[in-house]
C-alpha positions in Angstrom: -166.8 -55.9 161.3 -165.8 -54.4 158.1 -163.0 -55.7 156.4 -159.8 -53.8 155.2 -160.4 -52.0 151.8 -157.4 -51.9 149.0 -155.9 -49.2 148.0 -156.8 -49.9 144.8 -160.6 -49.6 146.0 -159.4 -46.8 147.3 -158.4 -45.0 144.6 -161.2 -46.0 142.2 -163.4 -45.0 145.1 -161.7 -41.4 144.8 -161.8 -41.6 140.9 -157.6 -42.0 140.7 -157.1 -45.1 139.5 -155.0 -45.5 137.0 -156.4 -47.1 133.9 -154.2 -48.4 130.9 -155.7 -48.2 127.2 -152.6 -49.4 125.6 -151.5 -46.3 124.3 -147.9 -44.9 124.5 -146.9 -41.5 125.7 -145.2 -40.6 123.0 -144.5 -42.0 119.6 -140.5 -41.2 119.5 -138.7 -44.4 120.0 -138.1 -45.5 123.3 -134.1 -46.8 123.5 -132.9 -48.6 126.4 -129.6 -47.5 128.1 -126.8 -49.1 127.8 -125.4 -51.1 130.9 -121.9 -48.2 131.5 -120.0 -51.2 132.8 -120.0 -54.0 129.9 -120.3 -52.5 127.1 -117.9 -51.9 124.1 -117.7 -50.6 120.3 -114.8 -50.7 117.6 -115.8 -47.5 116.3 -112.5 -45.7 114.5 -110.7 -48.2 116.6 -109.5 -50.3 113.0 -107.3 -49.2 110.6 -110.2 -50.3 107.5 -112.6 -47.6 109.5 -109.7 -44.9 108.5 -110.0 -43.2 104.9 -106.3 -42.6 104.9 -105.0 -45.9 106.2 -107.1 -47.9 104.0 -106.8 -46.1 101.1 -103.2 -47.1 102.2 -103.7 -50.5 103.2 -105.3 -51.1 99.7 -102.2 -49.7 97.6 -100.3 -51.9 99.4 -102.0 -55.1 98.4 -102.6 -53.9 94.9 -98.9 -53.4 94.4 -98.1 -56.8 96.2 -100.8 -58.7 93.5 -99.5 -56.7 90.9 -96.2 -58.5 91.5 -97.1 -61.4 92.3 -99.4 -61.3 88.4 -96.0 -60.4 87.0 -94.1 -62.9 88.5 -96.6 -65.6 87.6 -96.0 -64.3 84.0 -92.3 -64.6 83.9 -92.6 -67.9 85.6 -95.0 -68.7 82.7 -92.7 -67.8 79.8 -89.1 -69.2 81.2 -88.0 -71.8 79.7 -88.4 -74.7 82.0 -84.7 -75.4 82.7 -84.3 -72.5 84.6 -84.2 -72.2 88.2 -87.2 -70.2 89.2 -86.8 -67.6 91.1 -87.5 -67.6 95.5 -90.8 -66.1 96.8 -89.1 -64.4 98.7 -88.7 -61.6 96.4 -92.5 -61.0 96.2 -92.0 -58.8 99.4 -88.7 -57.6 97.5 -89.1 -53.1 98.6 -89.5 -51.2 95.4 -86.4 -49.2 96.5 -84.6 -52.3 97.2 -85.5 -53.6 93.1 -84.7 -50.1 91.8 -80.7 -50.7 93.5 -80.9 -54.4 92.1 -81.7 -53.6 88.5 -78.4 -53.2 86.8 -77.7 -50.1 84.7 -79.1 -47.0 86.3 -82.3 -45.3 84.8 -82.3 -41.8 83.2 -84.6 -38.8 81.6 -87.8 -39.6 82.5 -87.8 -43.8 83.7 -85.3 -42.4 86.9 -86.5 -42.7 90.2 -87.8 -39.3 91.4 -87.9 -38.1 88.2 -92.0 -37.8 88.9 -91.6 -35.9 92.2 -91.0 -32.2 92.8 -89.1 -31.2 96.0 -89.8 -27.4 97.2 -87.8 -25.7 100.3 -88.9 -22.2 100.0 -87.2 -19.2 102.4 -86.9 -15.7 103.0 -85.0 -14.9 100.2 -84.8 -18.0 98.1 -86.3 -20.5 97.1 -84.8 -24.2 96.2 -86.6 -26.3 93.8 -85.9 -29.5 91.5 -86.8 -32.8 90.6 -86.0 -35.7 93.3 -83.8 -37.5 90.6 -81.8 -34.3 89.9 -78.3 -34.0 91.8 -78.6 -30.2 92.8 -81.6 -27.9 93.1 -82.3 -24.5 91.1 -82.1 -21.1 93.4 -84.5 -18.6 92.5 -85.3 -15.1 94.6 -88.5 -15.6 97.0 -89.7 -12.6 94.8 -92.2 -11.2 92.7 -92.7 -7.6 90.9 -95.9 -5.9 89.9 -96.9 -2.9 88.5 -97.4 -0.1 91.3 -97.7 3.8 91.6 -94.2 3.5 92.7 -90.9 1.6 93.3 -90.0 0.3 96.7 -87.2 3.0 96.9 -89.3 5.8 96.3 -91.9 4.8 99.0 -92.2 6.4 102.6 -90.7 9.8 101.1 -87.4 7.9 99.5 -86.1 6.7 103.0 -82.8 4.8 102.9 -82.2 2.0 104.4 -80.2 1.7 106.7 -82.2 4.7 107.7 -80.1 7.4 108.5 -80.7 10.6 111.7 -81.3 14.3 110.1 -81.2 17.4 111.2 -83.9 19.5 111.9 -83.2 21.3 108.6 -83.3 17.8 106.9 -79.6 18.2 105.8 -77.8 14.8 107.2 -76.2 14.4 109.8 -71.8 13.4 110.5 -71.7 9.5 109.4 -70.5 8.8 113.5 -74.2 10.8 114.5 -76.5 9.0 111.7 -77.2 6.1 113.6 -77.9 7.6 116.9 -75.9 6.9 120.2 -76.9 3.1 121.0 -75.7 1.8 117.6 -72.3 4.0 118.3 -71.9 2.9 121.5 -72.5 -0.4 121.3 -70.3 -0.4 117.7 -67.1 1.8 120.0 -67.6 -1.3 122.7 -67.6 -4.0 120.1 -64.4 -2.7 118.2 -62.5 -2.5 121.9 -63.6 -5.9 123.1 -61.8 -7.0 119.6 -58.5 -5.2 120.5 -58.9 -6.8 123.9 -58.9 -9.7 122.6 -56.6 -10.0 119.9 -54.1 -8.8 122.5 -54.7 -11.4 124.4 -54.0 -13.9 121.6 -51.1 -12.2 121.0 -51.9 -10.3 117.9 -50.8 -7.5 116.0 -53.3 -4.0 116.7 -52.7 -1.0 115.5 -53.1 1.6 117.7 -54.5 4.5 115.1 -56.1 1.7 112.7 -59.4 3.2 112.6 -58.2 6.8 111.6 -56.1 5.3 109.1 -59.2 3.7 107.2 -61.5 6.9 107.8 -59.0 9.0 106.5 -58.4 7.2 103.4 -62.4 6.7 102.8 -62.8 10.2 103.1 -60.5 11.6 100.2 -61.0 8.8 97.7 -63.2 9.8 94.6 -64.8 6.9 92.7 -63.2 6.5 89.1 -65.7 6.3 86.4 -65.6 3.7 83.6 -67.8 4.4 80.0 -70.5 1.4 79.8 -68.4 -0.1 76.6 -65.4 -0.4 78.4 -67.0 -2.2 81.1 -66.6 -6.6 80.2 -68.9 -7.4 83.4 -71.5 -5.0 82.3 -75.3 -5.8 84.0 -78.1 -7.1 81.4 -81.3 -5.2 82.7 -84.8 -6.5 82.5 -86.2 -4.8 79.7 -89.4 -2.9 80.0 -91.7 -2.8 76.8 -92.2 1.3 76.1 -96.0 1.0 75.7 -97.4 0.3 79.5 -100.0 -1.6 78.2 -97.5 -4.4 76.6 -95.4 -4.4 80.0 -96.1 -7.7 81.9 -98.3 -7.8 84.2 -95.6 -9.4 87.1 -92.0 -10.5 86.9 -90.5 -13.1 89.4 -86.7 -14.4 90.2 -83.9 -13.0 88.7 -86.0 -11.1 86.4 -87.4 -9.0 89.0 -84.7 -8.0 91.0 -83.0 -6.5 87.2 -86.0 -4.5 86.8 -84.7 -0.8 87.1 -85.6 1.5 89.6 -86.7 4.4 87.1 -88.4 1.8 85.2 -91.9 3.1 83.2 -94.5 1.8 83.8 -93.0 1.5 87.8 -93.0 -2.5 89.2 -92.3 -2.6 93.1 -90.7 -5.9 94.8 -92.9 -8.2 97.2 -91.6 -10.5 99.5 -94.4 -12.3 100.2 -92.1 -14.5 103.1 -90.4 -12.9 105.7 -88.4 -13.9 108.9 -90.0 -17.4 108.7 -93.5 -16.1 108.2 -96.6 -14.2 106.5 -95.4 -10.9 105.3 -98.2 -8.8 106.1 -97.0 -5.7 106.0 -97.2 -5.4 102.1 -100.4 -6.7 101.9 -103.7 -5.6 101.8 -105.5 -8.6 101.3 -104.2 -12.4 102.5 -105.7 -14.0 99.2 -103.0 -11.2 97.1 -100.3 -12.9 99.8 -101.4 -16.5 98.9 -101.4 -15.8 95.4 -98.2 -14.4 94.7 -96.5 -17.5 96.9 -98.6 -19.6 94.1 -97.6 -17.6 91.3 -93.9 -17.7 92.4 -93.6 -21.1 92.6 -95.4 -21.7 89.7 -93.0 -19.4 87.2 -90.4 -21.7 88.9 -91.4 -24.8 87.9 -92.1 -23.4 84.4 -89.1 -21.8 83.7 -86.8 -23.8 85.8 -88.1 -27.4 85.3 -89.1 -26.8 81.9 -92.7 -28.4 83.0 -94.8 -25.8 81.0 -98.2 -27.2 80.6 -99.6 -26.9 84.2 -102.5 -30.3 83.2 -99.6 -32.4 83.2 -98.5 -31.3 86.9 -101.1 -34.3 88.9 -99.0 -36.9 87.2 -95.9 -35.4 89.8 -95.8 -35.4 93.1 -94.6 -32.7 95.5 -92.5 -32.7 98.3 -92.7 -29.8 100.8 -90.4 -29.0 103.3 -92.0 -27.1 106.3 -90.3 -25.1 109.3 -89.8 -27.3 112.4 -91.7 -24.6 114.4 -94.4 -23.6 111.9 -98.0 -22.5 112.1 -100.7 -25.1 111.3 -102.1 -22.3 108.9 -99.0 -22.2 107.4 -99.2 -25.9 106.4 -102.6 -26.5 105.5 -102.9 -23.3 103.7 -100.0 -24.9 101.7 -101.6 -28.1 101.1 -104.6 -26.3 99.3 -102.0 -24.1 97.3 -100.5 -27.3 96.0 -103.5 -29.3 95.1 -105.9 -27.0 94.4 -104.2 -24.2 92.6 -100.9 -26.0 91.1 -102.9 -29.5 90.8 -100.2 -31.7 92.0 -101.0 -35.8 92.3 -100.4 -36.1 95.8 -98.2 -33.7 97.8 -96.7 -34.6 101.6 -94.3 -32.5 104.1 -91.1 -32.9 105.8 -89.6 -31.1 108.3 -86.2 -28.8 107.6 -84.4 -30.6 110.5 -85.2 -33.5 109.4 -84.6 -33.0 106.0 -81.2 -32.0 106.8 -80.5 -35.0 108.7 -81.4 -37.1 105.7 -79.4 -35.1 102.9 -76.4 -35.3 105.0 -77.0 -38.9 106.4 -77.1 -38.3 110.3 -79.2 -40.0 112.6 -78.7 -37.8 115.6 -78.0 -34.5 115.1 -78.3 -30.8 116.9 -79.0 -29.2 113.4 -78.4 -25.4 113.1 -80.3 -23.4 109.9 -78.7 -20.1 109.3 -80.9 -18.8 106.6 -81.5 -15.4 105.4 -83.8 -13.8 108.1 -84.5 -17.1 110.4 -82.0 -19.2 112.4 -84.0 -22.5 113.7 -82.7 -24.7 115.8 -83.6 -28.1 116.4 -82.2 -31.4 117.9 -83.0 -34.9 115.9 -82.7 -38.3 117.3 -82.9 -42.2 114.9 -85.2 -39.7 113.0 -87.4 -37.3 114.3 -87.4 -34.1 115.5 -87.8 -33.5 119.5 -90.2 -31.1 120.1 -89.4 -29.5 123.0 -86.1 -28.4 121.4 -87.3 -26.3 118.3 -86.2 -22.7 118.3 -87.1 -20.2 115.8 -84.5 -16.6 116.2 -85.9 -14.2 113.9 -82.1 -13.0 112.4 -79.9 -14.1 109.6 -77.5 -13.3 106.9 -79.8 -10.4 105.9 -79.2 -8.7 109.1 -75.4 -9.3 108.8 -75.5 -7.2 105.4 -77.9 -4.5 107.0 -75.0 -4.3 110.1 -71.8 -4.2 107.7 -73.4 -1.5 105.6 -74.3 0.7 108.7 -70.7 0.1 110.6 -68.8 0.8 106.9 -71.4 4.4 106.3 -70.2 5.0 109.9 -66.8 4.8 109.1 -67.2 6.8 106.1 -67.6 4.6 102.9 -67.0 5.8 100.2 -70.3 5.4 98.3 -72.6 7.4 101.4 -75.6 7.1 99.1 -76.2 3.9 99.4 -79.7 2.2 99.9 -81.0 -1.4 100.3 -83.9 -0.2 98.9 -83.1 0.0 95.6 -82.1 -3.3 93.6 -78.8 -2.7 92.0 -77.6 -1.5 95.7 -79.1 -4.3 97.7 -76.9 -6.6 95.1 -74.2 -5.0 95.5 -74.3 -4.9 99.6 -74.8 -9.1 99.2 -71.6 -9.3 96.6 -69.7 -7.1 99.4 -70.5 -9.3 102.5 -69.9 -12.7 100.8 -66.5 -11.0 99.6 -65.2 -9.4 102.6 -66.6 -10.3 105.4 -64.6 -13.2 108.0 -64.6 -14.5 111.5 -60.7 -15.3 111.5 -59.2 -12.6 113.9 -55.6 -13.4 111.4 -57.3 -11.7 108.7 -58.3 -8.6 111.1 -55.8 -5.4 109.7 -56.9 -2.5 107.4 -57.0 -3.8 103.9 -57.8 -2.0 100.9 -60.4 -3.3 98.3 -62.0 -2.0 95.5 -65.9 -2.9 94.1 -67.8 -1.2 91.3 -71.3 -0.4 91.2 -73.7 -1.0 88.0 -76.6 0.7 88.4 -79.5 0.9 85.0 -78.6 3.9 82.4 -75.4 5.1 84.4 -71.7 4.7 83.8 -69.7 2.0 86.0 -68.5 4.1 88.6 -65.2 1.5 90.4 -65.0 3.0 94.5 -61.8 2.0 96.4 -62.1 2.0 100.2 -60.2 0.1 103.5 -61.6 -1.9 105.8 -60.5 -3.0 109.6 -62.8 -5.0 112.3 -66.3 -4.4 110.4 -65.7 -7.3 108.2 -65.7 -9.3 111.8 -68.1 -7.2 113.8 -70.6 -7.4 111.5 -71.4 -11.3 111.7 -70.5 -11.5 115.0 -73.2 -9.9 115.4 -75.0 -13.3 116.1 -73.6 -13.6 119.3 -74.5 -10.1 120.2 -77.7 -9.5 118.3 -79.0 -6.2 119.9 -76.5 -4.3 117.5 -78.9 -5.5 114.5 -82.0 -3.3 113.6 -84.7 -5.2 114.6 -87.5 -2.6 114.6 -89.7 -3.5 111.8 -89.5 -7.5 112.6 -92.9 -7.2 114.5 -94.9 -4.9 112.0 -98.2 -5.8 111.1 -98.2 -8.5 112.5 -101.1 -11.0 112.7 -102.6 -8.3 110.3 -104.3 -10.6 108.2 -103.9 -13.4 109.1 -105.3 -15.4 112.6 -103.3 -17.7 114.7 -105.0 -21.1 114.6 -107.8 -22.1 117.1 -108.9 -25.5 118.1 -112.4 -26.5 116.9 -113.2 -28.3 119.6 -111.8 -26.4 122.6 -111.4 -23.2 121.2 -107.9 -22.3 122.5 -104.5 -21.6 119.9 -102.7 -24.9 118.7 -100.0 -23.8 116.9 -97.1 -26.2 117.7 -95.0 -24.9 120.9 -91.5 -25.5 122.4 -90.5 -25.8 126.0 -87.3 -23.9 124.5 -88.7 -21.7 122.5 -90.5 -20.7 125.4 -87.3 -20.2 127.8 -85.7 -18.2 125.3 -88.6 -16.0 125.4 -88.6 -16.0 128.9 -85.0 -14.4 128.8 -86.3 -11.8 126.6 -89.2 -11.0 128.7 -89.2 -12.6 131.8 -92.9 -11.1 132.7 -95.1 -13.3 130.8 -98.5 -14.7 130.9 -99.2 -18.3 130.4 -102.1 -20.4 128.6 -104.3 -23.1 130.0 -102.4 -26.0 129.9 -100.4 -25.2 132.9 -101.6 -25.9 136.8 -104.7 -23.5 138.5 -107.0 -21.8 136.2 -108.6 -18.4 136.6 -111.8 -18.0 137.2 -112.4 -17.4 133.4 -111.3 -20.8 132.5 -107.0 -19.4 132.1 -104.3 -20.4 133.8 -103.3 -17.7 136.1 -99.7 -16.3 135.5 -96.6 -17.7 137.2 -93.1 -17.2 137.5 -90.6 -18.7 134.8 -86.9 -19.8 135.3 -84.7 -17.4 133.7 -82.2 -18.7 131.0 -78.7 -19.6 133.0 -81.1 -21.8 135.7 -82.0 -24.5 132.3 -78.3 -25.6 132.5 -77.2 -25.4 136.3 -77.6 -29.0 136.9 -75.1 -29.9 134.0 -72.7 -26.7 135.5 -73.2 -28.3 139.2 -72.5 -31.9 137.9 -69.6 -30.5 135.8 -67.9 -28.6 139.1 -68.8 -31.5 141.6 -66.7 -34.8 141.8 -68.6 -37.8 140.6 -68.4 -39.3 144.2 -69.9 -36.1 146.3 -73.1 -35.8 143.4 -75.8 -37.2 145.7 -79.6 -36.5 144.8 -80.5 -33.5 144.6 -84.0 -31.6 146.7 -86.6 -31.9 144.5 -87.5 -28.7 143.3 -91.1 -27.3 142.5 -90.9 -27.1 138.7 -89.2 -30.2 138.4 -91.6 -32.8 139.9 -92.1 -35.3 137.5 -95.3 -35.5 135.8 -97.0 -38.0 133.6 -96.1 -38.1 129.9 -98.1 -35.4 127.8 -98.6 -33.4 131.2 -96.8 -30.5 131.7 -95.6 -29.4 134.7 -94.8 -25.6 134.6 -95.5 -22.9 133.0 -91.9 -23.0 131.7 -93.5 -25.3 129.1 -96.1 -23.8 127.0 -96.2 -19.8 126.5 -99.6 -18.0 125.5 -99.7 -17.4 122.3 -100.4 -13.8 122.1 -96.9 -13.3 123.9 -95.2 -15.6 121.3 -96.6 -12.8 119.0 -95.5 -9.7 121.0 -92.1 -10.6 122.0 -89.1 -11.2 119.3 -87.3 -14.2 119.4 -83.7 -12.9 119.1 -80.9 -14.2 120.9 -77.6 -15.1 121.2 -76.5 -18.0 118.8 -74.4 -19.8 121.4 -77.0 -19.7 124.1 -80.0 -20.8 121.7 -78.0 -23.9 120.6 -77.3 -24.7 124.2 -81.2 -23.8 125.4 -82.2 -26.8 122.8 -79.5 -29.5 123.4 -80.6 -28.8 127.5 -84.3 -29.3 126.3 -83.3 -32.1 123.9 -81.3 -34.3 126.2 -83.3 -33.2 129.2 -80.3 -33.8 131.3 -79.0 -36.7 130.1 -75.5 -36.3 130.1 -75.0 -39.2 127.2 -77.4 -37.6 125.0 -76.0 -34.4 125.6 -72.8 -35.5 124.7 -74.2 -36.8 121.4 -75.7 -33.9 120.5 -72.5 -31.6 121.2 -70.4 -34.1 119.1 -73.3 -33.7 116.2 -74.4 -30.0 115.8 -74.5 -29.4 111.8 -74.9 -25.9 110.6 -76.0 -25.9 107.3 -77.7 -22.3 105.5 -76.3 -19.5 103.5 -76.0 -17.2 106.8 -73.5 -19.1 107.8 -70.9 -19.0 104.7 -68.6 -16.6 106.6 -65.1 -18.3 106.9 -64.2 -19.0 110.1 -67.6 -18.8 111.3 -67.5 -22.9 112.4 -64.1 -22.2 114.3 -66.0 -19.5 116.0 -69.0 -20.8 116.9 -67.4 -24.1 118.0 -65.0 -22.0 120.3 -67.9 -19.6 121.9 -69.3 -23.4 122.9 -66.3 -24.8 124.4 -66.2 -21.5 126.5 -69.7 -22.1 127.7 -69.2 -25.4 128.4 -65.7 -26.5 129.7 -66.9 -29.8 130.7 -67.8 -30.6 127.2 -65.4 -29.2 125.3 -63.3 -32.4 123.9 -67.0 -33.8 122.9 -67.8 -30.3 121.1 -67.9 -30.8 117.3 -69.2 -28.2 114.7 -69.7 -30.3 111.8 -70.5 -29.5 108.2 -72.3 -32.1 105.9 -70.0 -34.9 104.7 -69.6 -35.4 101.0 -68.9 -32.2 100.2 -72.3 -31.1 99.8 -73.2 -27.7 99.5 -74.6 -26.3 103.2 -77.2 -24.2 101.5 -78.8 -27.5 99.7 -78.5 -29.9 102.0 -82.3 -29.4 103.3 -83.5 -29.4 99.6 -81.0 -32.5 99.4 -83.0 -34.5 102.4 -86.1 -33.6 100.6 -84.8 -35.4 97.6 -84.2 -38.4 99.1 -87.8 -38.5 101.0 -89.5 -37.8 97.6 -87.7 -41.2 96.5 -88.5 -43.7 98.7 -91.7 -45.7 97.8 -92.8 -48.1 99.8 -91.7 -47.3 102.4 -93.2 -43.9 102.2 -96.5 -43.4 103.8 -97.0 -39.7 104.2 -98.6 -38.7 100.5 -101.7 -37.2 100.5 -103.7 -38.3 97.3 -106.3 -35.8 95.5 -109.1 -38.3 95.9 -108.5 -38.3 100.1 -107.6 -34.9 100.1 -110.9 -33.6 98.4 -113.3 -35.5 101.0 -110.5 -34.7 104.4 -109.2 -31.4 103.4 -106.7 -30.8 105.9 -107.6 -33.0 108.3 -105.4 -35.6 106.5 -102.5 -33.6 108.0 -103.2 -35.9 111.4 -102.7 -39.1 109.8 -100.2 -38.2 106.9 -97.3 -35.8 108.6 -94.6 -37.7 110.5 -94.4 -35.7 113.6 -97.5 -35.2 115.7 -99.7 -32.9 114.1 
């Protein structure tokens, strides 16, 4: 019987057996895999494996053996009855020995006096050294030579731009604005008579014919140059065009006449908050004339004129509270790369404010030029679901009193914001005359003169009635400002920002910046960080709550007794959700519609949009917040605009209205510095200070830094 044969016989029977010569497959290495459940690494898990917080980490013990090398030293030369001093004060602050050190430091050994604190706007721009008291204004502007002024572009069109006929004659003032802007103006000025007969005020029943009458037969009076004591020094323009400067900023520039040869035309290279693109050809022109701006600033205003001697200062930059992270790091480079500063770091405007004017919780209101933001901070930092960003200011106030006065036939019909001397003059008027106190509302006559390059004084007299009032209440009713150009060019040169890694926009967003969109345009579209996606990877669109639903809870609370307010159904876009989850698309908007639709609102309904996203129904941090709302910016130096604003509130919100407080900063500080004021104290705190960004960091990050170094989340 034959036994059982291996398969191994088998096999070599069959010539497959396999037969090992010792030779590997391959020569790559071979690595074994890691066992997934026990294994562990401390890889950028340490602060020491952090460029930034070691770099840190290391100042901080240098400083602290530093001290402790001087305080051996003084130990070492006392004389040895002394009492030596505690160790406790090795760990003394630097701040805190700075308070402690007797007579107060000046010129150049004060604290700050290294640091350079920047709040640039619209219009202005506030700079000045942390250890000075108040900053230097100087127009966001610069001039360059050009084919032609800014007045004599587009075919010489005025602004406000004014209705023709078909034979290009003009048309009667009441016509020249079209129907809407009448209209709306005729319902304005009867909701005021409404109104001031309720409060029991005098009104005039032919008021209005009584000013256009006057306007229309009162000739200007003209006054010889040499009899004028508040004559206007103009820039002066070399003859030869090839000894003109090249550009003029500030004051300068806006004194440049019109008529000027060679011609220089005015760029505004910020507008409404962001980029102006519209002027530009080319973004590095744009970057470079922010750059040369504040450069000519620091120069002239500082008196720091060799630019090698700028890395010994550092920089503090104060940022919107809802900016674009292009905005920021493109800033960064400016400052380190271009202006060589030592070490630069930002700070929000909210926050700023809160510091200048010493609040720790705070609704803070920024009326600036051509941006109101809104923003609610608590012990210290901005919430971000209640930023808002309304694209409308104090420039649109001066555009709107100028169009309500041509319509009531001012005297001086030619004028044009275009043109330097007029858009002056149309700023001097608004700041003189213009009020929210309905006591001050009769026809009044006043008088102004206007000094324009190479032409006699010419002194106008003219009345006034309600425009002085309509025109800044405007904010409450903002669809009676022009806001047709806001949107031009847009995104025109420059991107929104894109993730690396995922690819989608990450500009910073607001659930309340959002819902005030949302009341603009309720049809929206929404991004991917909602519920459901698409097919394509995006969220599909959903519906959004419209504005008056964000406060019905408080309303319903308010109504309802305290013992019949049970809990209420839990409704589909208010399921809670795990932090850093959001739960609607109420939350985050697409980007592109950010872009498309203008934020512009109501005043009174913004601030109450972002206290209802800042409390997020808590009725004690509402309260906070309605008994804190600080409203700082030049927009808002209208008198009685606080009264005003405080009252609209209260008539919003009845249940609030003994905790409603419009506040203005405390020690009589001026509302347009306080921001630059908050960025001066920042700039002086040292140790305790950890947001500078150091050249040596920055040149091997870039802006990458920005994650580690800004105080809010980046």
């Amino acid at each position: 019987m034959v036994g059982k044969r291996s398969g191994k016989a088998l096999l070599r029977e069959e010539g497959l057996e396999r037969t090992d010569n010792n030779m590997d497959l391959t020569t790559w290495p071979q690595i074994n895999p890691i066992n997934q459940k026990n294994y562990y690494t401390d890889y950028l898990k340490r602060d020491d494996q952090i460029l930034p917080l070691r770099l840190l980490q290391e100042e901080r013990r240098n400083r602290m053996t530093a001290k402790a090398r001087d305080r051996d030293r003084e130990l070492a030369q006392a004389n040895p009855n002394e009492v030596p001093p505690s160790g406790a004060d090795l760990d003394m602050d630097d701040d805190a020995g700075m308070e402690d050190a007797g007579e107060p430091l000046t010129g150049q050994d004060a604290l700050g006096s290294k640091v350079i604190v920047i709040h640039p706007g619209s219009q202005n721009l506030r700079i000045g050294l942390a250890s000075d008291a108040l900053p230097k204004t100087v127009p966001m502007v610069i001039a360059r030579k050009w084919q032609m002024s800014e007045s004599e572009e587009d075919g010489g069109e005025p602004s406000p731009k004014r209705r023709r006929t078909d034979d290009g004659s003009q048309m009667e003032p009441e016509e020249m604005f079209g129907e809407e802007f009448a209209g709306q103006y005729n319902r304005m000025c009867a909701d005021l008579k409404i109104r001031m007969r309720s409060n029991k005020r005098r009104v005039l029943p032919n008021s209005k014919e009584l000013i256009v009458n006057y306007n229309k037969r009162t000739p200007p009076e003209t006054i010889s140059e040499h009899n004028d004591p508040f004559r206007v020094d103009w820039t002066e323009i070399p003859a030869d065009p090839n000894k003109a400067p090249g550009f003029l900023t500030g004051k300068e520039a806006l004194r440049i006449p019109d008529k000027s040869i060679p011609r220089y035309k005015l760029f505004w290279p910020l507008r409404y908050g962001w980029y102006n693109e519209s002027e530009y050809c080319e973004k590095k022109d744009l970057y470079n004339d922010i750059a040369t701006i504040v450069e000519e600033a620091i120069k002239t205003q500082l008196n720091l004129r060799r630019k090698r001697d700028w890395v010994q200062y550092g920089c503090v930059f104060i940022v919107p509270d809802l900016y674009e992270r292009h905005y920021v790091s493109q800033t960064l480079e400016m400052l380190m790369r271009d202006l060589g500063f030592g070490k630069v770091c930002f700070i929000q405007e909210s926050l700023a404010a809160t510091c200048g004017a010493g609040y720790t919780t705070a609704c803070v209101v920024d009326v600036g030029a051509q941006k109101t933001s809104i923003c609610c901070v608590e012990e210290g930092m901005c919430i971000e679901n209640s930023r808002i960003n309304l694209k409308c200011g104090g420039a649109d106030v001066t555009e709107t009193f100028i169009r309500m006065m041509l319509y009531d036939h001012f005297p001086y019909a030619d004028i044009n914001l275009k043109r330097r001397y007029d858009f002056l003059l149309a700023e001097e008027l608004k700041s003189k005359f213009c009020t929210m106190n309905e006591g001050e509302i009769s026809p009044q006559l006043f008088d102004f003169h206007l000094r324009a390059s190479g032409q006699d004084t010419r002194k106008y007299t003219f009345k006034t009635y309600d425009e002085v009032l309509l025109a800044p209440q405007g904010y409450y009713q903002p669809t009676i400002f022009d806001n047709s150009r806001k949107l031009k060019s847009r995104r025109k040169l420059i991107d929104r920002s894109y993730d690396l890694y995922e690819g989608g926009p990450n500009d910073p967003v607001s659930s309340a910046q959002s819902a005030v969109i949302s009341l603009i345009s309720p049809i929206v579209s929404f991004n991917s960080q909602t519920n459901g996606e698409t097919s394509n990877g995006h969220t599909a669109p959903a519906p959004i709550k419209s504005a008056p639903n964000l406060f019905q809870k408080i309303n319903d609370s308010e109504r309802a007794p305290a013992s019949t307010v049970g809990s209420p159904a839990p409704d589909d876009d208010d399921t809670p959700v795990p932090m850093g989850e959001t739960n609607t698309a109420t939350e985050v908007l697409a980007t592109s519609v950010r872009d498309d639709v203008l934020p512009v609102i109501a005043l009174d309904t913004a601030i109450l949009t972002s206290i209802s996203h800042g409390a997020r129904l808590d009725e004690r941090k509402t309260r906070d917040f309605f008994s804190s709302v600080m409203v700082v910016g030049g927009g808002a130096q209208i008198p009685g605009f606080y009264m005003f604003l405080e009252e609209r509130l209260k008539e919003l919100r009845p249940g609030f209205a003994k905790d409603i407080v419009i506040g203005t900063p405390p020690r009589e500080l001026d509302p347009q510095g306080v921001i630059w004021k908050g960025g001066n104290v920042f700039g002086k705190l040292r140790g305790t200070n950890d947001s500078w960004i150091g050249k040596m960091e920055y040149d091997r990050l870039g802006a990458r830094l920005l994650v580690y170094k800004c105080m809010w989340a980046w």
